[in-house]
TORMARKE-745674 format. One record per atom (N, C-alpha, C, O): x, y, z. Coordinates in Angstrom, 2 decimals, padded with zeros to 5 digits. Last residue first. Example, Ala and Ser with C-alpha at 12.3 -4.5 7.8 and 13.67 -1.06 7.14 Angstrom:
         x         y         z
    012.85   -002.25    007.08
    013.67   -001.06    007.14
    012.90    000.03    007.87
    013.41    001.14    008.04
    013.19   -005.69    007.80
    012.30   -004.50    007.80
    013.20   -003.30    007.80
    014.24   -003.32    008.46
This chain:
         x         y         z
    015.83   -018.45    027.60
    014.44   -018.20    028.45
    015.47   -017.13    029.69
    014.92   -016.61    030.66
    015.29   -018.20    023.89
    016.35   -017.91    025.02
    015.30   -017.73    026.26
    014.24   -017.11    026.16
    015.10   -020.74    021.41
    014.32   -019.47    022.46
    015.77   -019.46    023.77
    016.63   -020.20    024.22
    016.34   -021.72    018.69
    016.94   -022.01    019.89
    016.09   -020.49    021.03
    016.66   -019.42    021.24
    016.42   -023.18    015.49
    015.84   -021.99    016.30
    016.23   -022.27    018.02
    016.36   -023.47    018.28
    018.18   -024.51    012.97
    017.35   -024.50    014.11
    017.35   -023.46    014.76
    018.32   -022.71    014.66
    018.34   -025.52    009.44
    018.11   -024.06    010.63
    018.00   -024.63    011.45
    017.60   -025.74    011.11
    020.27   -026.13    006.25
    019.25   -026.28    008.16
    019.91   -025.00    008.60
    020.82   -024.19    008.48
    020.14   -025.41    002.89
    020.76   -024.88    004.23
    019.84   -025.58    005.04
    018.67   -025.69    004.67
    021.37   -024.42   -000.67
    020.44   -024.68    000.25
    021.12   -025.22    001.84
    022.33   -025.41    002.00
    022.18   -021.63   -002.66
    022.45   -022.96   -001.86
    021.41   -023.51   -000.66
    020.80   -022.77    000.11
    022.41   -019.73   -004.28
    020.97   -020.49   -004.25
    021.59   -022.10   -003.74
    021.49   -023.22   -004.24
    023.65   -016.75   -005.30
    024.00   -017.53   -004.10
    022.18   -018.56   -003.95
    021.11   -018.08   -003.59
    023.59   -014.89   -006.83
    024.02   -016.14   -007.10
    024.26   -016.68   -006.11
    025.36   -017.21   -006.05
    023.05   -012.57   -004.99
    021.70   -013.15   -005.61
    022.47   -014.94   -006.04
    021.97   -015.98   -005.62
    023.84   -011.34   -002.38
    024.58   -012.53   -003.15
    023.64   -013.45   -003.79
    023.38   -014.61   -003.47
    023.77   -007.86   -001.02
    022.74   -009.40   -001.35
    023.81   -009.98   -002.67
    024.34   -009.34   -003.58
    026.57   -006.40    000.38
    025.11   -006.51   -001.06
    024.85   -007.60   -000.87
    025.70   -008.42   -000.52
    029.44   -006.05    001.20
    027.85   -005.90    002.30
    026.56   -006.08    001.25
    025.47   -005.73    001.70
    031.24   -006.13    000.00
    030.76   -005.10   -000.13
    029.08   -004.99    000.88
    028.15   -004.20    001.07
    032.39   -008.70    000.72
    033.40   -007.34    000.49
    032.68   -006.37    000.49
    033.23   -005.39    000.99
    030.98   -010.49    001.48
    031.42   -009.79    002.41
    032.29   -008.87    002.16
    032.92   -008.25    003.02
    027.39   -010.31   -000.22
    028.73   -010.38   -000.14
    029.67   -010.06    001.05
    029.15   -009.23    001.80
    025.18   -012.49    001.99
    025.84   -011.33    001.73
    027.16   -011.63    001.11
    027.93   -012.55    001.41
    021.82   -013.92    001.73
    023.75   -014.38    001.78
    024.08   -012.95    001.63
    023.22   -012.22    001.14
    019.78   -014.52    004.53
    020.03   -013.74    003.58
    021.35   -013.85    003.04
    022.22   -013.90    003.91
    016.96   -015.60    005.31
    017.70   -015.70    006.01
    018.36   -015.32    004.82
    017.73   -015.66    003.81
    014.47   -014.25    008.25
    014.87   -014.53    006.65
    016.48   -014.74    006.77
    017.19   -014.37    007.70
    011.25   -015.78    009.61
    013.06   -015.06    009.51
    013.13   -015.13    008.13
    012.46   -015.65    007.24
    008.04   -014.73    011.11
    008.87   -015.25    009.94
    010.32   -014.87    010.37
    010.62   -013.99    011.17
    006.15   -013.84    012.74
    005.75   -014.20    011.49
    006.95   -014.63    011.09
    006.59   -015.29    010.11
    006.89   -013.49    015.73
    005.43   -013.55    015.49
    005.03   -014.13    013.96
    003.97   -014.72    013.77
    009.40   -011.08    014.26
    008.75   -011.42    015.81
    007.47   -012.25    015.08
    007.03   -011.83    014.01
    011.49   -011.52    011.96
    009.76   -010.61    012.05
    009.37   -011.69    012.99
    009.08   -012.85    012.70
    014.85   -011.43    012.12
    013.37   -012.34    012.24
    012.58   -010.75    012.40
    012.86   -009.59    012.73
    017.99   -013.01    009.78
    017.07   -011.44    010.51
    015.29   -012.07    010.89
    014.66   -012.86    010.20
    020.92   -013.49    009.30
    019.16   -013.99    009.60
    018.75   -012.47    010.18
    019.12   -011.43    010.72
    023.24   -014.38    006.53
    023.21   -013.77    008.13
    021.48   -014.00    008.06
    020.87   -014.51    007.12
    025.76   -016.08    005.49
    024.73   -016.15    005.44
    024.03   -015.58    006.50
    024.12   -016.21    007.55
    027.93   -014.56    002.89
    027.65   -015.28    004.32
    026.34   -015.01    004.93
    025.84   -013.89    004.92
    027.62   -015.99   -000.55
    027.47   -015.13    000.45
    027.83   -015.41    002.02
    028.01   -016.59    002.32
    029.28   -017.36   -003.23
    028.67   -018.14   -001.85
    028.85   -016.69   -001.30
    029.93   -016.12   -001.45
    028.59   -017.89   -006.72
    029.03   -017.57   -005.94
    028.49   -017.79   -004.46
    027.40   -018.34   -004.33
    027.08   -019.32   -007.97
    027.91   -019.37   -008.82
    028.58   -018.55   -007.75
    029.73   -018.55   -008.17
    024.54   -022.51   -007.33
    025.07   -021.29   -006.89
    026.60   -020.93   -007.82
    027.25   -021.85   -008.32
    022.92   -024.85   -007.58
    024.34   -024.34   -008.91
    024.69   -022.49   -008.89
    024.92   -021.64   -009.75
    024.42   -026.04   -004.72
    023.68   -026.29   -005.72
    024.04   -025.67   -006.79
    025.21   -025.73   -007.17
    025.61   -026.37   -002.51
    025.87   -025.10   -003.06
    025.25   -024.91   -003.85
    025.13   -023.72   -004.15
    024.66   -027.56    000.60
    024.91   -028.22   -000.83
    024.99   -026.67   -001.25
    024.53   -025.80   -000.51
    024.01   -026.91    003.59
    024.36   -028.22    003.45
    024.44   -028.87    001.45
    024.33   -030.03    001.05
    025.10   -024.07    005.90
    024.70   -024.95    004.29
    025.06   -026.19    004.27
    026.10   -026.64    004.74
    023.46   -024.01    008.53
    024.44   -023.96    008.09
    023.95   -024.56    006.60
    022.95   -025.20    006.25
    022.09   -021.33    011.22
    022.08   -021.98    009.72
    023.22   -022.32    009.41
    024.17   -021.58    009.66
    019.94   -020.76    014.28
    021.15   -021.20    013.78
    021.52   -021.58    012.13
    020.82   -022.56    011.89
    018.93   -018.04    016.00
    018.27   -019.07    015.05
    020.05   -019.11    014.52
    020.93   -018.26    014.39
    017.32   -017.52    018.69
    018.97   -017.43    018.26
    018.50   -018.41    017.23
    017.82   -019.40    017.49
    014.91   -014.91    019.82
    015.17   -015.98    019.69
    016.74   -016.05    018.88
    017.31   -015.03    018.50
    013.94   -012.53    020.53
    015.26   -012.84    021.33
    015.73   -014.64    021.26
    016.40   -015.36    022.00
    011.75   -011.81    018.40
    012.29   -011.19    018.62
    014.03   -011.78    019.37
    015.09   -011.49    018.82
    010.32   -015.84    018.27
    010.50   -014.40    019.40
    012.14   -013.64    018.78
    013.21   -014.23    018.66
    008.27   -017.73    016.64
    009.79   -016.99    016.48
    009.55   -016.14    017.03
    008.63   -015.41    016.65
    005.65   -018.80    015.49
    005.98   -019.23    017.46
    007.96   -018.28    017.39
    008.70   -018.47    018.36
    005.63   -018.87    012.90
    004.22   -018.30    014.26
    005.05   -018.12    015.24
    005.02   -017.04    015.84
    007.07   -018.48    010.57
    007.36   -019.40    011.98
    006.15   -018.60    013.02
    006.38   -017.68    013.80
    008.44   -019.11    006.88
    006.99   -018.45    008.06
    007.26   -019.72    009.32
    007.49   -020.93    009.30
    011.63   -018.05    005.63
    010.41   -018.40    006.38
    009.27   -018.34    007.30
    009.19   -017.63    008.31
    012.51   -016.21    003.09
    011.58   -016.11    003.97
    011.09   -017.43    004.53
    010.14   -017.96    003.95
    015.60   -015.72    001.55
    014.27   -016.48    001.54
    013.67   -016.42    002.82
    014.45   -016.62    003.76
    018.19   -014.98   -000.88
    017.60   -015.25    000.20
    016.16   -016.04    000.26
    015.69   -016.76   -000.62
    019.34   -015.44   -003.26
    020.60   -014.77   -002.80
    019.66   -014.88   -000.96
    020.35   -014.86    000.05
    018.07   -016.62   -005.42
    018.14   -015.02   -005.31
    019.03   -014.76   -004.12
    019.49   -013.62   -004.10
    016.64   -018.75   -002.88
    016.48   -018.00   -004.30
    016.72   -016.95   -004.35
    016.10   -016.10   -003.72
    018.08   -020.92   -000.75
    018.20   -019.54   -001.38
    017.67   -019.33   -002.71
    018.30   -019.77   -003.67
    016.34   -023.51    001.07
    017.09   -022.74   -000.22
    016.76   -021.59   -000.67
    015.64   -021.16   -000.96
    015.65   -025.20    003.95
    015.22   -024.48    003.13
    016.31   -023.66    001.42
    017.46   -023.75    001.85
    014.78   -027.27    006.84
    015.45   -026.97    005.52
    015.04   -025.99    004.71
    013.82   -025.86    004.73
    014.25   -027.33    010.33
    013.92   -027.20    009.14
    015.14   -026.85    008.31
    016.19   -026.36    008.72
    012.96   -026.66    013.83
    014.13   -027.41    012.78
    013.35   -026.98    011.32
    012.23   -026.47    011.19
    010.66   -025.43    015.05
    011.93   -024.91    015.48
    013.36   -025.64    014.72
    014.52   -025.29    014.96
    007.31   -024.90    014.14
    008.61   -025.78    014.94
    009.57   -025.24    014.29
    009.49   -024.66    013.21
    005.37   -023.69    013.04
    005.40   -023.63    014.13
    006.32   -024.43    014.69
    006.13   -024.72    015.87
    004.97   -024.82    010.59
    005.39   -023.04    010.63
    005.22   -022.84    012.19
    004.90   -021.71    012.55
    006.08   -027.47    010.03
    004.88   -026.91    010.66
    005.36   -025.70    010.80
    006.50   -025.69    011.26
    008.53   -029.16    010.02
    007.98   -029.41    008.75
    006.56   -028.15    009.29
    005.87   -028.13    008.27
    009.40   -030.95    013.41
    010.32   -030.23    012.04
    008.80   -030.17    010.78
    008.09   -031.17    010.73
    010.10   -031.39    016.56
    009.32   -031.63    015.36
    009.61   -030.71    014.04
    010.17   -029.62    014.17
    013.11   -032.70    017.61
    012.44   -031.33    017.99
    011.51   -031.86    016.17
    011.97   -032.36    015.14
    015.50   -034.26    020.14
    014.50   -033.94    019.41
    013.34   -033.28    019.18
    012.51   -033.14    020.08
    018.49   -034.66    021.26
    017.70   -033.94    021.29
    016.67   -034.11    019.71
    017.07   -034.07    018.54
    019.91   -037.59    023.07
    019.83   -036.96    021.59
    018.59   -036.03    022.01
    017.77   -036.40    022.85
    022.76   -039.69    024.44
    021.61   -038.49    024.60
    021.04   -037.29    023.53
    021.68   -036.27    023.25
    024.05   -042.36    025.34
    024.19   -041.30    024.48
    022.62   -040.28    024.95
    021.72   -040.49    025.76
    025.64   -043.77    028.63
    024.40   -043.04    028.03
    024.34   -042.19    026.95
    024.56   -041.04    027.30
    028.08   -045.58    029.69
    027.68   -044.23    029.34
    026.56   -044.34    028.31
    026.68   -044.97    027.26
């Protein structure tokens, strides 16, 4: 048996992997090539000296950017103490 690995260029406002950290509870990235019906994925990978943890939901600007945002979940508000850092990948739906 054959392992099988997917690879995807990372670091260019035009690829589909990447790292990034919450300031303030969110953060903008710039992606040229992000469609409206794209599925962008995040998980945290350190809490850093976050003092509380949001859940982390995305929202995209078609053409320019996602963001990706912590929420409280008791009250639905931005989780400014929240400055953990996180991967993404982006996944187009065809």
């Amino acid at each position: 048996i054959f392992a099988t690995t997917i690879s995807l260029n990372g670091g260019a406002v035009t690829d589909f992997i990447g790292t990034s950290v919450l300031v303030a509870g969110t953060v903008t990235i710039a992606n040229t090539n992000i469609a409206a019906t794209d599925h962008v994925y995040v998980t945290r990978t350190a809490v850093n000296a976050s003092t509380k943890l949001g859940m982390l939901t995305v929202s995209i600007s078609a053409g320019a950017s996602f963001t990706v945002a912590a929420f409280d979940p008791a009250d639905a508000t931005t989780c400014p103490e929240d400055v953990s850092s996180f991967r993404y990948i982006i996944f187009k739906q065809t």
